[in-house]
mmCIF file as Biopython writes it, N, C-alpha, C and O atoms, coordinates in Angstrom:
data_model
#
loop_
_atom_site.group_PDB
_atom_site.id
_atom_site.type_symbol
_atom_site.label_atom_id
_atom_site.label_alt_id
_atom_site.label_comp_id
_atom_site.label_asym_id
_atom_site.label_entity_id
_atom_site.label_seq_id
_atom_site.pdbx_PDB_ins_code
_atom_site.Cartn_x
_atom_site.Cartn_y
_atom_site.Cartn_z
_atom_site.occupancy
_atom_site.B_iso_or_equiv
_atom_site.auth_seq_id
_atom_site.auth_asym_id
_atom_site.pdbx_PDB_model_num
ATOM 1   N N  . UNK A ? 1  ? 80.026 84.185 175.282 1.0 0.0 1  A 1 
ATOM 2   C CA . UNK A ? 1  ? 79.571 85.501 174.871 1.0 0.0 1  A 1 
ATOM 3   C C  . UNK A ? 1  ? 78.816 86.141 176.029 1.0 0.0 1  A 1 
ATOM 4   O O  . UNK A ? 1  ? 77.806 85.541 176.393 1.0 0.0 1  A 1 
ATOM 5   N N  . UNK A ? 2  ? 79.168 87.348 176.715 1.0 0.0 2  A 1 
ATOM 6   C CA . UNK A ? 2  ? 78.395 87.819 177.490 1.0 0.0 2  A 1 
ATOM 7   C C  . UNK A ? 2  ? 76.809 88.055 177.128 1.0 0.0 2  A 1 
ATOM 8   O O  . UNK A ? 2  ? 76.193 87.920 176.071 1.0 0.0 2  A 1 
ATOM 9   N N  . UNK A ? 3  ? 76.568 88.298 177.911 1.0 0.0 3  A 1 
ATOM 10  C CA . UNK A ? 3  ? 74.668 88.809 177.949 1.0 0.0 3  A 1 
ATOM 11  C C  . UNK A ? 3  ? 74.079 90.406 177.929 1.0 0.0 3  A 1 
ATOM 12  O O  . UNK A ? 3  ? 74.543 90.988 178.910 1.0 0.0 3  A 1 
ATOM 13  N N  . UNK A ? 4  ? 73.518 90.980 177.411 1.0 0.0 4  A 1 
ATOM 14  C CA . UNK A ? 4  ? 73.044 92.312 177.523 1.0 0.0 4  A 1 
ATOM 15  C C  . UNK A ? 4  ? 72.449 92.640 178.515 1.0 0.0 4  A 1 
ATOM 16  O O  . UNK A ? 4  ? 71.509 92.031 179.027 1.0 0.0 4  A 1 
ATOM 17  N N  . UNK A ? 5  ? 73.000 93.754 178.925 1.0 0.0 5  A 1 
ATOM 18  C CA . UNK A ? 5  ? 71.645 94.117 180.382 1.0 0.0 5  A 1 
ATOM 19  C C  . UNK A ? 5  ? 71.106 94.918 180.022 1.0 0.0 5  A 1 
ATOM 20  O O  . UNK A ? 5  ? 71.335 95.430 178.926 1.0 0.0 5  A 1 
ATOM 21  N N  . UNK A ? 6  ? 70.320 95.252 180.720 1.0 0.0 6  A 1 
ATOM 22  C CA . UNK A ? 6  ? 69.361 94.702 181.733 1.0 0.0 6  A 1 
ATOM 23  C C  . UNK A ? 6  ? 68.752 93.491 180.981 1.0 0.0 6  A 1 
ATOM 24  O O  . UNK A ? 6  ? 68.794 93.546 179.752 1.0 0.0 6  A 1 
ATOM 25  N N  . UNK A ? 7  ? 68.253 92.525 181.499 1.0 0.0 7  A 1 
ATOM 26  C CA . UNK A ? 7  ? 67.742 91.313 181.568 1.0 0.0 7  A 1 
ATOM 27  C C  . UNK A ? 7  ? 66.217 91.540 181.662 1.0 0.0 7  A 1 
ATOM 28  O O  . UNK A ? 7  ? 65.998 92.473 182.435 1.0 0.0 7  A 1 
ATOM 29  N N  . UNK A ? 8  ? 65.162 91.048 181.179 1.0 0.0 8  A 1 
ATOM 30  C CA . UNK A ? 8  ? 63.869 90.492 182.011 1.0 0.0 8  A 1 
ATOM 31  C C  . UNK A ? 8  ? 63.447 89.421 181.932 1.0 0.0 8  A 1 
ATOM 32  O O  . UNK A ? 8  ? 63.257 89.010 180.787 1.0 0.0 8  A 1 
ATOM 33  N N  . UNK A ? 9  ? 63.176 88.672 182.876 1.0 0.0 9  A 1 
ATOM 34  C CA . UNK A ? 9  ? 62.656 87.801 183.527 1.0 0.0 9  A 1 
ATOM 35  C C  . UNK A ? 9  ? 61.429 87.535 183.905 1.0 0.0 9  A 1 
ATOM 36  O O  . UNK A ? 9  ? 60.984 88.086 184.911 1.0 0.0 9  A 1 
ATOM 37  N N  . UNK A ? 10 ? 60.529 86.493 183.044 1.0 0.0 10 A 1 
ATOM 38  C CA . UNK A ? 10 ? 58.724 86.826 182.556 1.0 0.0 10 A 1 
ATOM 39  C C  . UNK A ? 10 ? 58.793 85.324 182.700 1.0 0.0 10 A 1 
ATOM 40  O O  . UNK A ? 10 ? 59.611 84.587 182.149 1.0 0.0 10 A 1 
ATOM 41  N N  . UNK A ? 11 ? 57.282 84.783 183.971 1.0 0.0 11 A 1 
ATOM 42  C CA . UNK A ? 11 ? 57.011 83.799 183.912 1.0 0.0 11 A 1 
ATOM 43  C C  . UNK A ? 11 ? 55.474 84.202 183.707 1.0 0.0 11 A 1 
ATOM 44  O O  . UNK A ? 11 ? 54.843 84.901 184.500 1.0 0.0 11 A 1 
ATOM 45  N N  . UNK A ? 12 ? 54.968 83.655 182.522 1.0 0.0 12 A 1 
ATOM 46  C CA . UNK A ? 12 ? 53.777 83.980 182.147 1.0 0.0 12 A 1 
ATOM 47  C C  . UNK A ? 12 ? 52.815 82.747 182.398 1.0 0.0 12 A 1 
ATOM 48  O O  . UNK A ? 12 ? 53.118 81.715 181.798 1.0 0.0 12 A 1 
ATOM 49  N N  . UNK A ? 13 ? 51.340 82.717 183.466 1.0 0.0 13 A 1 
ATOM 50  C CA . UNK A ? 13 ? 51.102 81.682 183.823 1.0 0.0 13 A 1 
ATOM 51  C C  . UNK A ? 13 ? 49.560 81.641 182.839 1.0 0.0 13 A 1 
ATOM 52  O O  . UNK A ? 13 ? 49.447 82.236 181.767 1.0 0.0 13 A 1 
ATOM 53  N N  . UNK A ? 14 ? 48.658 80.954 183.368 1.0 0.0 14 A 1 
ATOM 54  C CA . UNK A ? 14 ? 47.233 81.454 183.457 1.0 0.0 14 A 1 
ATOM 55  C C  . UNK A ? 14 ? 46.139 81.963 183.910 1.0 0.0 14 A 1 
ATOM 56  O O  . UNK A ? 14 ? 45.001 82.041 183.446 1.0 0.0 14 A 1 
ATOM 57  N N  . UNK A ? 15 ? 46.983 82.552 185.598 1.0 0.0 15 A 1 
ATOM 58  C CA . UNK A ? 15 ? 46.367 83.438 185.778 1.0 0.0 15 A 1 
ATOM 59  C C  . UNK A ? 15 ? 47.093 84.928 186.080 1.0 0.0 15 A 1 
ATOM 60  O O  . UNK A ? 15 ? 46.481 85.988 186.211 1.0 0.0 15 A 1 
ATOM 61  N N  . UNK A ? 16 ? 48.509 84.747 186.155 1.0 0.0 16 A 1 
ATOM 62  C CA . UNK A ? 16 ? 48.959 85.895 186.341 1.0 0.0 16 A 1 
ATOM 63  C C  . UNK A ? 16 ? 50.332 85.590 185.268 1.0 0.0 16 A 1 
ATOM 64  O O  . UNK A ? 16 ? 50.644 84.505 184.779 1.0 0.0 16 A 1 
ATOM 65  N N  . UNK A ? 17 ? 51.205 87.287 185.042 1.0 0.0 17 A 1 
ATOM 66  C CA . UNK A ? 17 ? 52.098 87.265 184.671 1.0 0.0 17 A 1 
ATOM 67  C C  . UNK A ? 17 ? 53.166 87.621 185.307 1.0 0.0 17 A 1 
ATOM 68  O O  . UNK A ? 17 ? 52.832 88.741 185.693 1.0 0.0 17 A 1 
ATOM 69  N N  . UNK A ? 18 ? 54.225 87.451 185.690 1.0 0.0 18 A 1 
ATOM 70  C CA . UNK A ? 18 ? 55.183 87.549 186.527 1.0 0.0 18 A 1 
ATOM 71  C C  . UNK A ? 18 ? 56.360 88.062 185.775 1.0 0.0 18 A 1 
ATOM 72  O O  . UNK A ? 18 ? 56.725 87.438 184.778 1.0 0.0 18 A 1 
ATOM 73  N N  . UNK A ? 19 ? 57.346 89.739 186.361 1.0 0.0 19 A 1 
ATOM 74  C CA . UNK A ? 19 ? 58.337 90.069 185.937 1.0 0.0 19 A 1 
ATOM 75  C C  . UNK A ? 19 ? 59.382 90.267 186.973 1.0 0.0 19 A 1 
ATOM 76  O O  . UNK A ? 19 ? 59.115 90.310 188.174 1.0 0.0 19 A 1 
ATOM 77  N N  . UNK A ? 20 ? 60.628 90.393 186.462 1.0 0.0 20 A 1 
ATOM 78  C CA . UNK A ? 20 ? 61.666 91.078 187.056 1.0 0.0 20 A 1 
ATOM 79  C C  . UNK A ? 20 ? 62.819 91.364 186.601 1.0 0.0 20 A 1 
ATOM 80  O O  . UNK A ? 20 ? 63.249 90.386 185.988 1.0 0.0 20 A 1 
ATOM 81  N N  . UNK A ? 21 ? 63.368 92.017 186.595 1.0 0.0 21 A 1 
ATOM 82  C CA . UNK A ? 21 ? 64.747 93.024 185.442 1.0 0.0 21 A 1 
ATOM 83  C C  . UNK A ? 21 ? 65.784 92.977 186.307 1.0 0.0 21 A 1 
ATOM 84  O O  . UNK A ? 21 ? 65.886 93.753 187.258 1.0 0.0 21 A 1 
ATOM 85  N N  . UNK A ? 22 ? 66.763 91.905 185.983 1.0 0.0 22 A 1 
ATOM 86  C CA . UNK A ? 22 ? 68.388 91.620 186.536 1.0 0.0 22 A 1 
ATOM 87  C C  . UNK A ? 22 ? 68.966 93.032 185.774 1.0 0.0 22 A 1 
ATOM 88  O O  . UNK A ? 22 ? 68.991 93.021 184.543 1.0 0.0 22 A 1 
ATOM 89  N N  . UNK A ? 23 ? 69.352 94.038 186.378 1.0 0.0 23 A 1 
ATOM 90  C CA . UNK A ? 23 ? 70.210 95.208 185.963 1.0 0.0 23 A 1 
ATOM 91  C C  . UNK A ? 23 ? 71.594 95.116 185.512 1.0 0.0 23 A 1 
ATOM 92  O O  . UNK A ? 23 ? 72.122 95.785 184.623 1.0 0.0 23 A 1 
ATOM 93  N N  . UNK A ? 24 ? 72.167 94.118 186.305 1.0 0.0 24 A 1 
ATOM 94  C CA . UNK A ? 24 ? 73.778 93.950 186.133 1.0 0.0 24 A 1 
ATOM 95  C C  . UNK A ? 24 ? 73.779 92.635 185.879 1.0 0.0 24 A 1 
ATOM 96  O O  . UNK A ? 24 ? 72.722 92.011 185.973 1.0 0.0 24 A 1 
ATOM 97  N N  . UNK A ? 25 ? 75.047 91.959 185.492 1.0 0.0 25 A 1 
ATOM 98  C CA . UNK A ? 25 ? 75.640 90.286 186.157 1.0 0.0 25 A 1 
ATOM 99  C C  . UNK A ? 25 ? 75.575 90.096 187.726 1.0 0.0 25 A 1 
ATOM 100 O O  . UNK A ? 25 ? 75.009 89.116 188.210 1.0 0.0 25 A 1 
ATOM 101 N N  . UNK A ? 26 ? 76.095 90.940 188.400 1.0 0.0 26 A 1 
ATOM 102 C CA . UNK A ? 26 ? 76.387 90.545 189.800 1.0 0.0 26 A 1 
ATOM 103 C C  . UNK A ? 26 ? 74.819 91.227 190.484 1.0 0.0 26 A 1 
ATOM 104 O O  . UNK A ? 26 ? 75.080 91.638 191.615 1.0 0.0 26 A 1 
ATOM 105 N N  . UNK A ? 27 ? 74.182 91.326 190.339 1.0 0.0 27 A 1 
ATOM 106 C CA . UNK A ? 27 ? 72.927 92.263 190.746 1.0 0.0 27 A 1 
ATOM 107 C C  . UNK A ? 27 ? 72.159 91.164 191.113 1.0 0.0 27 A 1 
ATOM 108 O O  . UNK A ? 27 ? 72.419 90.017 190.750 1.0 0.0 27 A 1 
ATOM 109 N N  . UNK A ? 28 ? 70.577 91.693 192.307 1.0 0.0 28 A 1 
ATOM 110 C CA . UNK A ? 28 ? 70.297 90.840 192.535 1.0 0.0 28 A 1 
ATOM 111 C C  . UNK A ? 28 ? 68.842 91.302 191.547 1.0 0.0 28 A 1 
ATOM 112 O O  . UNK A ? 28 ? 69.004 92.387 190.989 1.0 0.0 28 A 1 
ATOM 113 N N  . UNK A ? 29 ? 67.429 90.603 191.261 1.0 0.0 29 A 1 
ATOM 114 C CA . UNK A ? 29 ? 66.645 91.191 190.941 1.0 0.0 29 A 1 
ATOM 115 C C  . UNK A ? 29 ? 65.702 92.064 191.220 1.0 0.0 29 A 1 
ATOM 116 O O  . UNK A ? 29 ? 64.816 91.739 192.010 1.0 0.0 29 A 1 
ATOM 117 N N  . UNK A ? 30 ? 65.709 92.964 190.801 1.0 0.0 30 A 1 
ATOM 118 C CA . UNK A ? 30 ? 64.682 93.987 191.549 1.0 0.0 30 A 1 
ATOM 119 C C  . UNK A ? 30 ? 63.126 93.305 191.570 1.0 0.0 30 A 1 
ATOM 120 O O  . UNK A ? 30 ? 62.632 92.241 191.197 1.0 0.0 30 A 1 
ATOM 121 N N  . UNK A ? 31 ? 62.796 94.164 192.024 1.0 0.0 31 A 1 
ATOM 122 C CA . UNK A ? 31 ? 61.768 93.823 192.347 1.0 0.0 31 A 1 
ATOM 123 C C  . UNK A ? 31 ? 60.849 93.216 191.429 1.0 0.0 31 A 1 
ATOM 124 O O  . UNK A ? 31 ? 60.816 93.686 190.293 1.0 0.0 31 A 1 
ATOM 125 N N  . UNK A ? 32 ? 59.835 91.924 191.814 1.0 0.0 32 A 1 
ATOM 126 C CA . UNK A ? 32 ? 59.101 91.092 190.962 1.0 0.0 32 A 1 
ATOM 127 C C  . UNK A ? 32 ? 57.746 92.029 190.934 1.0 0.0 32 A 1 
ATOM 128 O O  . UNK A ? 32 ? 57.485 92.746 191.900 1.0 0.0 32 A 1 
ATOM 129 N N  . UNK A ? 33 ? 57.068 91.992 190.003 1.0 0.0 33 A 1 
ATOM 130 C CA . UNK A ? 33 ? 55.787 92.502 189.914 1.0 0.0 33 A 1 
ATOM 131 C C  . UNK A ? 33 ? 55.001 91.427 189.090 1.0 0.0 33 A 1 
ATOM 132 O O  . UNK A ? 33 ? 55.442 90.687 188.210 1.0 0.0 33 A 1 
ATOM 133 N N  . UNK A ? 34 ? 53.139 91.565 189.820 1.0 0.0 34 A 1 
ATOM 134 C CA . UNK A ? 34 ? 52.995 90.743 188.139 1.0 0.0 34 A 1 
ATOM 135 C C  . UNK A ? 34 ? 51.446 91.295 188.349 1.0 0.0 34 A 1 
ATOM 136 O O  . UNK A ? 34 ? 50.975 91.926 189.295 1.0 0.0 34 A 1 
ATOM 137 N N  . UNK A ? 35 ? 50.855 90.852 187.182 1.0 0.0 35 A 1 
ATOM 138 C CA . UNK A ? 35 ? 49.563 91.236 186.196 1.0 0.0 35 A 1 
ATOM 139 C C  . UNK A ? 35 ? 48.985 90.529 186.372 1.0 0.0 35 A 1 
ATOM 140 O O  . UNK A ? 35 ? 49.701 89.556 186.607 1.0 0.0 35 A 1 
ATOM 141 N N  . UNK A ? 36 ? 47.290 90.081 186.491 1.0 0.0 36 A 1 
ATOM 142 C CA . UNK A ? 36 ? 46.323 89.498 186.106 1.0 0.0 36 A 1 
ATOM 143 C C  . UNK A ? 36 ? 46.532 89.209 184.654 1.0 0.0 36 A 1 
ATOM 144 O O  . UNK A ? 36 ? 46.423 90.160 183.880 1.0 0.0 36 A 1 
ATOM 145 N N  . UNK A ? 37 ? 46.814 88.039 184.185 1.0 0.0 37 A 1 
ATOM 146 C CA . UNK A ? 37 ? 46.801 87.854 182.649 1.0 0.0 37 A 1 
ATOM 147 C C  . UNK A ? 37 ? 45.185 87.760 182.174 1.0 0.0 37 A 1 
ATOM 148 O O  . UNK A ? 37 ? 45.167 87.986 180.964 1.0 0.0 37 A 1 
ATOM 149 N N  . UNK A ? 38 ? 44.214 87.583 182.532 1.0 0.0 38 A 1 
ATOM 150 C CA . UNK A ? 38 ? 42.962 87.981 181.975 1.0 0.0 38 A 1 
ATOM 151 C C  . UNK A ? 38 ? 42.679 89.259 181.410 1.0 0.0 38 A 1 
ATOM 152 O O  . UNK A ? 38 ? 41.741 89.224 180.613 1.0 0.0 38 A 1 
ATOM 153 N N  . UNK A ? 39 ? 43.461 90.932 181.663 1.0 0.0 39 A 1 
ATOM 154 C CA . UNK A ? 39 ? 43.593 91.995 182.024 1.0 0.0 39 A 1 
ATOM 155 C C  . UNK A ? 39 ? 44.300 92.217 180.466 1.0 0.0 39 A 1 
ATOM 156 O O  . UNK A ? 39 ? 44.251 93.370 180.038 1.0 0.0 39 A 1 
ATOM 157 N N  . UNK A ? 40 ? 44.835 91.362 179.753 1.0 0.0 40 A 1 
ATOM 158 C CA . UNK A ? 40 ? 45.415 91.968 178.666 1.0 0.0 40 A 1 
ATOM 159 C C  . UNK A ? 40 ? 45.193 90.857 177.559 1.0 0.0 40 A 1 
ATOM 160 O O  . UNK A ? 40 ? 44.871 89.717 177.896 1.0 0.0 40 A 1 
ATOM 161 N N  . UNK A ? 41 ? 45.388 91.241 176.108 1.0 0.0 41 A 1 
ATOM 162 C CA . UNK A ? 41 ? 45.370 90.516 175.160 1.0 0.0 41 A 1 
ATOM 163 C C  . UNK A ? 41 ? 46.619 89.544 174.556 1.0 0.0 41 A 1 
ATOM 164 O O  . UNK A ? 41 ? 46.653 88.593 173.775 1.0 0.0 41 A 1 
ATOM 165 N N  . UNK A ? 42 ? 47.444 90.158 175.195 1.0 0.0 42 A 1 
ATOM 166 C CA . UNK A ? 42 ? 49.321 88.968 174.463 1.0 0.0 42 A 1 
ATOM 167 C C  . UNK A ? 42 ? 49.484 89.795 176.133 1.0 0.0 42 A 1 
ATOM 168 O O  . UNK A ? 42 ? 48.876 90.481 176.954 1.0 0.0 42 A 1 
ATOM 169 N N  . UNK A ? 43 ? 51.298 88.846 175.736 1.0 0.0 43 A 1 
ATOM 170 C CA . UNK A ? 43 ? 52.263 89.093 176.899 1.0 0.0 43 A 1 
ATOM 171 C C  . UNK A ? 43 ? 53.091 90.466 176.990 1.0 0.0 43 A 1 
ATOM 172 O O  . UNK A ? 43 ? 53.546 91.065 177.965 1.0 0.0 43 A 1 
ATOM 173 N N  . UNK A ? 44 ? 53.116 90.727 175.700 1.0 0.0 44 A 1 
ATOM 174 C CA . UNK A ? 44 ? 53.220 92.203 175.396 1.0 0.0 44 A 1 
ATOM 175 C C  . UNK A ? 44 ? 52.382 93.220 175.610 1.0 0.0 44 A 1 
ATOM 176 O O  . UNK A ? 44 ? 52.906 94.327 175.486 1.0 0.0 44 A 1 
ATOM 177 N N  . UNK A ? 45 ? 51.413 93.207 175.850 1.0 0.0 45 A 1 
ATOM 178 C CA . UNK A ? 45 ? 50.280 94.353 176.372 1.0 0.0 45 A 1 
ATOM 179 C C  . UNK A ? 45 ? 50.584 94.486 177.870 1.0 0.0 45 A 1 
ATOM 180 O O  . UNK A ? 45 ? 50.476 95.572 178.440 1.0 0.0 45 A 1 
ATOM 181 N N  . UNK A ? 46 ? 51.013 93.227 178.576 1.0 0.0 46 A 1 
ATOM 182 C CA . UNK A ? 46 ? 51.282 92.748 179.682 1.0 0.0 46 A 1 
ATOM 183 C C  . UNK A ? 46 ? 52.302 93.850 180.108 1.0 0.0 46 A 1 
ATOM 184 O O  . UNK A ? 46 ? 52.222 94.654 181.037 1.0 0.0 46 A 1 
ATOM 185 N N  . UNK A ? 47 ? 53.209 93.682 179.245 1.0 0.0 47 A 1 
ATOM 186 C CA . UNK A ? 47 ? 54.404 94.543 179.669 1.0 0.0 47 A 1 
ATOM 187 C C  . UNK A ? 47 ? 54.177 96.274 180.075 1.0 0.0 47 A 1 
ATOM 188 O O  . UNK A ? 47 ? 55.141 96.960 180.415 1.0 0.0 47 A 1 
#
């Protein structure tokens, strides 16, 4: 079964949260960003 895109890609640590959004299958990931996880209440505020 294929996969839906865009994709995200969340490594959530304890001190930071880490993203990045695969756009396509063949794509590479854009760019990673990440958060101070102290800075928010869930991983969803994060976002």
């Amino acid at each position: 079964m294929p996969r839906p895109y865009p994709v995200l890609l969340a490594d959530i640590g304890g001190t930071f949260a880490r993203y990045a959004v695969f756009p396509s299958t063949r794509a590479r990931a854009a760019p990673v960003w990440k958060v101070p996880t102290a800075s928010f209440r869930t991983p969803r505020d994060a976002l």
